[in-house]
C-alpha positions in Angstrom: 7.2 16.8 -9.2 8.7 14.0 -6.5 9.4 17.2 -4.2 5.1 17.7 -4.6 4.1 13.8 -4.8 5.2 12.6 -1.5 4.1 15.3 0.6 0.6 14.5 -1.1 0.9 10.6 -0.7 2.2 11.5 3.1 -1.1 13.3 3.6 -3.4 11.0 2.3 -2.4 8.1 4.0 -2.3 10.3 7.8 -5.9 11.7 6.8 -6.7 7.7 5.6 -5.8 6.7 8.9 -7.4 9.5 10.4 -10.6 8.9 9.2 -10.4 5.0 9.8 -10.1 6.4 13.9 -12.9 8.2 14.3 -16.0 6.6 15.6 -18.4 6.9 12.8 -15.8 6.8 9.6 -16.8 7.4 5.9 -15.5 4.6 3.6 -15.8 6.9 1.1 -13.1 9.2 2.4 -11.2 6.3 3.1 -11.3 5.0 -0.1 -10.3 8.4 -1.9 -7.3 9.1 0.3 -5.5 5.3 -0.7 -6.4 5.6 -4.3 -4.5 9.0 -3.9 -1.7 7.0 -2.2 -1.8 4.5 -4.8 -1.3 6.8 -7.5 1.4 8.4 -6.3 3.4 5.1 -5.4 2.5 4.1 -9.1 3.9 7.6 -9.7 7.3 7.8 -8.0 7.7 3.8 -8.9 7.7 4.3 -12.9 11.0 6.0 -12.5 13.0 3.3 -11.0 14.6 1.2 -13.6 14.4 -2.0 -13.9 17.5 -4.1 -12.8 16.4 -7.1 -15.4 15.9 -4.8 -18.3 19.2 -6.6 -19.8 17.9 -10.0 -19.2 14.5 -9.0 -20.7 15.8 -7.9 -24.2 18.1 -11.3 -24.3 15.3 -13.6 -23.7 13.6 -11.4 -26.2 16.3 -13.0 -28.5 
């Protein structure tokens, strides 16, 4: 899935910035391609671990 995602996310934001170049750009576009970039950040981010898990269930406690 990671091997699909960023490819994705890498052409949303070039086609994002693309768009924003041209002389009469659509906001809409825009506005499609970094919700698309968004998700997939939100996607690839989930599976990094926390590094203050521990410290979370201890103050938990």
């Amino acid at each position: 899935m990671k091997k699909l995602l960023i490819p994705i996310m890498i052409l949303a934001i070039g086609f994002a910035f693309y768009e924003q170049s041209k002389e009469n750009s659509n906001i809409y576009i825009q506005i499609i391609a970094i919700v698309i970039f968004m998700y997939g950040m939100m996607r690839l981010s989930a599976k990094i671990p926390s590094k203050n898990k521990d410290n979370l269930d201890e103050d938990a406690s």
